[in-house]
N, C-alpha and C positions, 0 to 999 in steps of 0.2 A: 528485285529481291528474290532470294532465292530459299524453298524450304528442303527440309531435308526429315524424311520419315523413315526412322528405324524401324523392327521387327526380328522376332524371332528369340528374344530372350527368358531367361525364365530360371526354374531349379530343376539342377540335373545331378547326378550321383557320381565318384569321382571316377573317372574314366568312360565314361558318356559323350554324347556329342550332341551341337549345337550349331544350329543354321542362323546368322545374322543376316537381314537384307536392311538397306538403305535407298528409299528412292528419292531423287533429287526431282524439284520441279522447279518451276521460275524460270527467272530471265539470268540466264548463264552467257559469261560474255563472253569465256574462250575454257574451255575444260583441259585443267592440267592435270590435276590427281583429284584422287578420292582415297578415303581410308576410313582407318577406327583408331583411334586410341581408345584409354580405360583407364578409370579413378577406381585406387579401391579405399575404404575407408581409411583417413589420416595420412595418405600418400599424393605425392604428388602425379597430374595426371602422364601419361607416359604412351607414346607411339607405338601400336602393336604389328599393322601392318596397314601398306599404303602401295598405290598400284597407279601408275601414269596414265595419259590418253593412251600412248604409246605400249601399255604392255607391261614396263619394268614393276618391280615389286619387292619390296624389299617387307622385313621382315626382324621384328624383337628378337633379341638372342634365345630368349624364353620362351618364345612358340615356333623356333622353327623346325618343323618338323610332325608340328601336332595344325596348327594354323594355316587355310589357304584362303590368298582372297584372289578375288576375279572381278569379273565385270561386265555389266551388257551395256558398250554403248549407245547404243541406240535408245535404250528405255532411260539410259540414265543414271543404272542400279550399280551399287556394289553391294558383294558378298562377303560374307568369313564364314568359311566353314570349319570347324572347331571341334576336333578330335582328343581322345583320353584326357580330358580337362582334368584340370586338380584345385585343391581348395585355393591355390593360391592365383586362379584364376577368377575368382570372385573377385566383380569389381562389376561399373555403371559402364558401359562402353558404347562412344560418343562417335559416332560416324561423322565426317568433315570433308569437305570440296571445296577446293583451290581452283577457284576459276582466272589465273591470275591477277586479278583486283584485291580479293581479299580471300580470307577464309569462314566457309559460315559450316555452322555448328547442328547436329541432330539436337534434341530433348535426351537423347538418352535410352537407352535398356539396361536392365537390370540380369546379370548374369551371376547364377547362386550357386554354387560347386559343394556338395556337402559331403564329406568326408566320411 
């Protein structure tokens, strides 16, 4: 089994910035991606940015440019680091690792953009 512990969320003012960490533990059978997605209330949830073993990283059309993510393999962690947010970046945003067997899920952080 494999968990996965977010950090770094919270209320920040619009045009602020926000550090996500995600650290993965468990029995990981072969590490292909890590990322975030993010629900925001009454929406469906939605892929914000996700990053390979290998490096590639792609990226929502809506943060690119404000959103970076990275990775330490070794620890196991991903990051999104999250620049000039805006209200409509309020949403729950759910770290996920594709180990490829399956996909397993963060709890969640709470990121509040107030206008």
């Amino acid at each position: 089994q494999v968990q996965l512990v977010e950090s770094g969320g919270g209320l920040v003012q619009a045009g602020g910035s926000l550090r996500l960490s995600c650290v993965a533990s468990g029995s990981i059978f072969s590490l292909r991606a890590m990322g975030w997605y993010r629900q925001a209330p009454g929406k469906q949830r939605e892929l914000v940015a996700g990053i390979t073993s290998g490096g590639r990283t792609n990226y929502a059309d809506s943060v690119k440019g404000r959103f970076t993510i990275s990775r330490d393999n070794a620890k196991i962690t991903v990051f999104l680091q999250m620049h000039d947010l805006k209200s409509e970046d309020t949403a729950v945003y759910y770290c996920y690792l594709d180990d490829t067997t399956r996909i397993y899920w963060g709890q969640g952080t709470q990121v509040t953009v107030s206008s």
